[in-house]
C-alpha positions in Angstrom: -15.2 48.8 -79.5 -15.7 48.7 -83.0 -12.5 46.0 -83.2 -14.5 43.8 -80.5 -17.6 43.7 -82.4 -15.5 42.6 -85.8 -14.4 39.5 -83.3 -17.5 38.7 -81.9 -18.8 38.5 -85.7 -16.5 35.8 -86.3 -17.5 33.4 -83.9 -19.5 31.2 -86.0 -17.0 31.2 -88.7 -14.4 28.7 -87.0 -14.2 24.9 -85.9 -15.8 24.5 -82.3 -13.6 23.6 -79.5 -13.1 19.5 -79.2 -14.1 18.7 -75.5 -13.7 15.6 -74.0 -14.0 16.4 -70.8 -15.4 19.4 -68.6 -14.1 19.5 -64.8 -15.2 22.0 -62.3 -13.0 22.4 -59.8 -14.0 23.5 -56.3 -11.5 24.2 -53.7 -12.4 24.0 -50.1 -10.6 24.2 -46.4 -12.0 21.0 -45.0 -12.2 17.7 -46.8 -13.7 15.6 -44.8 -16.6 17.9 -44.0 -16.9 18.8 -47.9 -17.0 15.1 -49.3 -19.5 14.1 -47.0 -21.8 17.1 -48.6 -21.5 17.1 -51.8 -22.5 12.8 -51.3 -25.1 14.1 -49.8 -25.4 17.2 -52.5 -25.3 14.3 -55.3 -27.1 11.0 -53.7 -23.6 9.1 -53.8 -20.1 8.5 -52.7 -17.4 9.9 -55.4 -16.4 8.0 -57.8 -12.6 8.9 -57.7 -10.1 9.4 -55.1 -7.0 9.6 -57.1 -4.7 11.3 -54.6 -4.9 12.8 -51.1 -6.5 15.7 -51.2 -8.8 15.1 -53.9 -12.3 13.9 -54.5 -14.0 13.7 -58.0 -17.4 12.8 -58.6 -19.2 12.2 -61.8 -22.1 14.4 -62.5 -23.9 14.2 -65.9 -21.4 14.2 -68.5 -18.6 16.3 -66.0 -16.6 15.9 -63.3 -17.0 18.5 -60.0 -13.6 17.9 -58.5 -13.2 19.0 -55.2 -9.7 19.8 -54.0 -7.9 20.4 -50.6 -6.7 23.7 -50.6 -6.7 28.2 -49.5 -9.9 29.0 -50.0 -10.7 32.4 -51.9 -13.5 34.4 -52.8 -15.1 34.0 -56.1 -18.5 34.6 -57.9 -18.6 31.2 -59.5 -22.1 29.3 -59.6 -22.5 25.3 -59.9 -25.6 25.2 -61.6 -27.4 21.7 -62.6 -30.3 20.6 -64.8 -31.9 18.1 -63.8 -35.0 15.5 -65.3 -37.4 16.2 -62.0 -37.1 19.3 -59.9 -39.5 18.4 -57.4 -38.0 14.9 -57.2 -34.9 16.3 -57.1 -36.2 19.2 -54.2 -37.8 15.8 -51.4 -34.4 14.4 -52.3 -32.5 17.5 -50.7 -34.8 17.6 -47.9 -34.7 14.2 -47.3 -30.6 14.2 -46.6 -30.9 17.6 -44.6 -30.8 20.1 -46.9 -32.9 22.6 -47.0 -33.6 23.6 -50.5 -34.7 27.5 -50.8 -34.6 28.2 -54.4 -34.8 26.1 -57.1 -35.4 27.8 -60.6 -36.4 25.8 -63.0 -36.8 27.2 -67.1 -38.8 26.4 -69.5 -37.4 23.4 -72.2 
């Protein structure tokens, strides 16, 4: 324990990763069915279709890729900030989802 906690003090003491870009990538059984939600999920078409199989759409300053492919369990989250959460809440309802929980934090 002691070891981790010498590691952890470190953190700040090195050169931060270089990103250029982040991609989340979301695997899912039916493609078709999926693209057409997460348009709706994000008010647009993708914005790349680079090969079969494979839909990526620009979100912010990251790409949510969603891929053709076995399904498994996982505890990931896809969490978004957004300017306007009620805006943002009519929006969902108005293309059929219905929005139960939105959290919204303080700035």
């Amino acid at each position: 324990m002691s070891e981790l906690l010498d590691n952890m003090q470190d953190v700040g003491t090195r050169e931060a990763i270089d990103v250029r870009e982040t991609i989340v990538v979301i695997t899912v059984s039916d493609l078709a069915k999926s693209r057409e939600w997460y348009s709706r999920l994000f008010g647009k078409a993708p914005d790349l279709e680079p090969f079969p199989g494979n839909v990526e759409f620009r979100v912010g300053r990251a790409w949510v890729q969603i891929m053709k492919g076995k399904v498994q369990a996982s505890s990931w989250s896809l969490q978004l900030e957004v300017r306007d959460v009620s805006r943002e809440r009519e929006r969902l309802r108005e293309v059929g989802f219905q929005p139960a929980r939105l959290r919204q934090f303080p700035m």
